[in-house]
N, C-alpha and C positions, 0 to 999 in steps of 0.2 A: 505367770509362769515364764515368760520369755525376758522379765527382769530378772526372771530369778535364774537362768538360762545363761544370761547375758554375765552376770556377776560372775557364775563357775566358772565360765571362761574366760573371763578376764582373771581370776583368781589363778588357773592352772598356766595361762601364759606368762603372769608377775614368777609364779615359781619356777618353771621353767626356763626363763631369762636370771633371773636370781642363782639360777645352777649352776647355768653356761657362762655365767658374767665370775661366778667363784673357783668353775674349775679350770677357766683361764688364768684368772687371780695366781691358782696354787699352781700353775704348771708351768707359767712361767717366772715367778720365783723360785722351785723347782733349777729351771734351767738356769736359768740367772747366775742361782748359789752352787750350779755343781761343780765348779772348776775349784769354789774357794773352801766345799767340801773335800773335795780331791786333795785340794793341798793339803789342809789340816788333817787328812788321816795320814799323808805321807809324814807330815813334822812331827806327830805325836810313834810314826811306826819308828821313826829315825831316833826319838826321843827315847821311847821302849830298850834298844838296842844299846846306845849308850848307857843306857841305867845297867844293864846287862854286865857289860865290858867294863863297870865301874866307873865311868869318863862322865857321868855327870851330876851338876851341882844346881845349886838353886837358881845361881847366876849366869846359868854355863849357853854360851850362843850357839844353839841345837844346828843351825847349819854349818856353822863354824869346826864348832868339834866334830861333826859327821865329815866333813870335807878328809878327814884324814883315816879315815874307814873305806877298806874297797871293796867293793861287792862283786863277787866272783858267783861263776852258775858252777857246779856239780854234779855230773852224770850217776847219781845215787850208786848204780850197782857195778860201773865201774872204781866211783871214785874217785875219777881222772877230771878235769876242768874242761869246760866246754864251752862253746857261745852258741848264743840265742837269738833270735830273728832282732826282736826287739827289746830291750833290756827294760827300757824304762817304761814299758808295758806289761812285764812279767809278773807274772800272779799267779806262785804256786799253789793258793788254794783251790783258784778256778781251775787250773791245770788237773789237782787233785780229782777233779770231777769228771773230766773230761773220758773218755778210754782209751781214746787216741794217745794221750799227754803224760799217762797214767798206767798202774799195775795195781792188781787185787794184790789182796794182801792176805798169806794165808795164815801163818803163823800169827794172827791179830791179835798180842799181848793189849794195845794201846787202844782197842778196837777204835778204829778209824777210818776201816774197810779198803780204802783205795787210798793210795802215797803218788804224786808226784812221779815220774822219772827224771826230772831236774829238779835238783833245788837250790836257792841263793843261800849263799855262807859271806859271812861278812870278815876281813881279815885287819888287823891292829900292826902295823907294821914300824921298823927303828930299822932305817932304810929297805935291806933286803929280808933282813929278818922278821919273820913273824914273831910277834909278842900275844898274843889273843886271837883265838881263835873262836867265833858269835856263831852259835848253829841255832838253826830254828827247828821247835818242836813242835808236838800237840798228838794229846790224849784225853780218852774218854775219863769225868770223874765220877762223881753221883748223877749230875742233874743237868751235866753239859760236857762241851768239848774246849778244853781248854788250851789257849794258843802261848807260848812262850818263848824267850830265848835263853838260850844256854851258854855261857861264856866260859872258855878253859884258857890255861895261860899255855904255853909254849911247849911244856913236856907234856901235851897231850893227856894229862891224869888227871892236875887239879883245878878245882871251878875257882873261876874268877866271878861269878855270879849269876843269880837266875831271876828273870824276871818273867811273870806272867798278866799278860797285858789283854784280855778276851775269855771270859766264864760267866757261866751262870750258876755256880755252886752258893749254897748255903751262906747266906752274913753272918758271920760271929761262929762259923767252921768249919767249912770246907773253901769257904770266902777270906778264909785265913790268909788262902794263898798269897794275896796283896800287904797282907802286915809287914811293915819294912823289920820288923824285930825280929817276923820269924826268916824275912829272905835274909835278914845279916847273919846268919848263921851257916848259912851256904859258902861263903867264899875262903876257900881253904883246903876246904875240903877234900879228897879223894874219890874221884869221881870211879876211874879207870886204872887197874895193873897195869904190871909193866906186860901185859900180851894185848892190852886192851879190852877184858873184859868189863865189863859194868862189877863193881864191888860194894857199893854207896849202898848204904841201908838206911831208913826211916825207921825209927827206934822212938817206941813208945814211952813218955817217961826220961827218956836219958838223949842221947846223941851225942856224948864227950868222945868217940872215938874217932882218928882218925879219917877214916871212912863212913860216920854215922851224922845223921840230922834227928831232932828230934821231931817226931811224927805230928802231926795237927790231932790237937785233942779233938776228940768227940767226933771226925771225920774222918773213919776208916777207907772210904770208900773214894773218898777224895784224894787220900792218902797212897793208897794202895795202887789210883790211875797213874802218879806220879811216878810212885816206881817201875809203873808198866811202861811208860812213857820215853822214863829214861833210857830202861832197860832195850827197850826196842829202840827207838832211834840212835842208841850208842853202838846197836849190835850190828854183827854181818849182813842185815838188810838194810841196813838204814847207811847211816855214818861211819860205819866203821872201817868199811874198806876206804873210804875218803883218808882219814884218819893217820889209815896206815902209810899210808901214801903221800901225805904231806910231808914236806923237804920245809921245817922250820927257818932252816937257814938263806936259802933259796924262793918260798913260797912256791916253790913249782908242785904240782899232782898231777 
């Protein structure tokens, strides 16, 4: 009995040292890789952004090109530009959560609940003038919340292109969203009138208009967040009074 005593615990001591010997393993590898984690979401976010603004290619040196994009903060509901404690720590999502950092959202087309009261806008400049204008987006589809960014060229109405880079919709349709065939079809397009209202319609079957894309087959739902998505963050809560407010020539708000 007391060999048989002796074995259990030596058996529960081998697994217990086996636990604390693996969760030190994973914790400090863990630490180890978060900085080079850190980087590589910043180079793939930077990456994102240029796909947006059309500025990049197979071959294209993501810091390189990003060096000529500047990142400016935006007081959402005035519009007007502002600065931030810390820039290179700023995280509108987290912010998003906060209540402090943050406004409920009542009018919730994109449903998303809570927006930022700052957010980063990215600007494309040919010295003083703006050329592109990179806003960031995100709305509810089917099956997730999908993060984007949204590129206009200088007259404030038409996209220079859209990229979404964070979802968890449907593979093969509402996961469409990533087919480069269907995002080449965005840039041209007519986003905003001349008041800046949102105009752009997803059109089932067609999208040869002006102001039309055609819709993702078989994913209404998917489809339908995108228009909410647009729709709100183009409007009087979101971007628009930014919008109005941008001095293309100047870059001043």
């Amino acid at each position: 009995m007391s060999a048989n005593n002796d074995s259990f615990i030596k058996t529960i001591i081998v697994a217990v040292s086996l636990c604390l010997v693996c969760s030190v393993l994973v914790s400090t590898t863990a630490v180890s890789l978060k900085d080079q984690q850190t980087a590589n979401a910043s180079l793939d976010k930077k990456k994102n952004i240029l796909v947006a603004a059309n500025l990049f290619k197979p071959d294209t040196d993501i810091e390189q090109a990003f060096a000529n994009i500047e990142r400016k903060f935006v007081d959402i509901e005035t519009g007007r530009f502002v600065s931030v404690d810390n820039p290179a720590t700023f995280n509108q999502r987290q912010n998003a959560k906060d209540p402090a950092t943050s406004i409920k959202i009542e009018d919730d087309i994109a449903k998303i609940k809570r927006r930022s009261k700052v957010a980063s806008v990215y600007l494309v400049r040919d010295g003083a003038k703006v050329e592109t204008i990179i806003l960031p987006i995100r709305g509810s589809g089917l099956f997730s919340t999908l993060y984007g960014f949204i590129a206009l060229k200088s007259d404030k109405q038409t996209i220079v292109g859209l990229k979404f880079y964070e979802h968890g919709e449907t593979p093969g349709l509402g996961g469409e969203v990533d087919n480069p065939n269907w995002l080449a079809l965005w840039p041209g397009k007519q986003l905003l009138d001349n008041n800046g209202k949102p105009v752009l319609k997803l059109v089932k079957g067609g999208g040869n208009g002006n102001s039309e894309v055609d819709a993702l087959s078989g994913a209404t739902m998917t489809t339908n967040g995108i228009r909410n998505m647009l729709k709100y963050w183009m409007g009087d809560d979101a971007f628009g009074p930014f919008l109005a407010k941008l001095d293309v020539n100047t870059g001043d708000a």
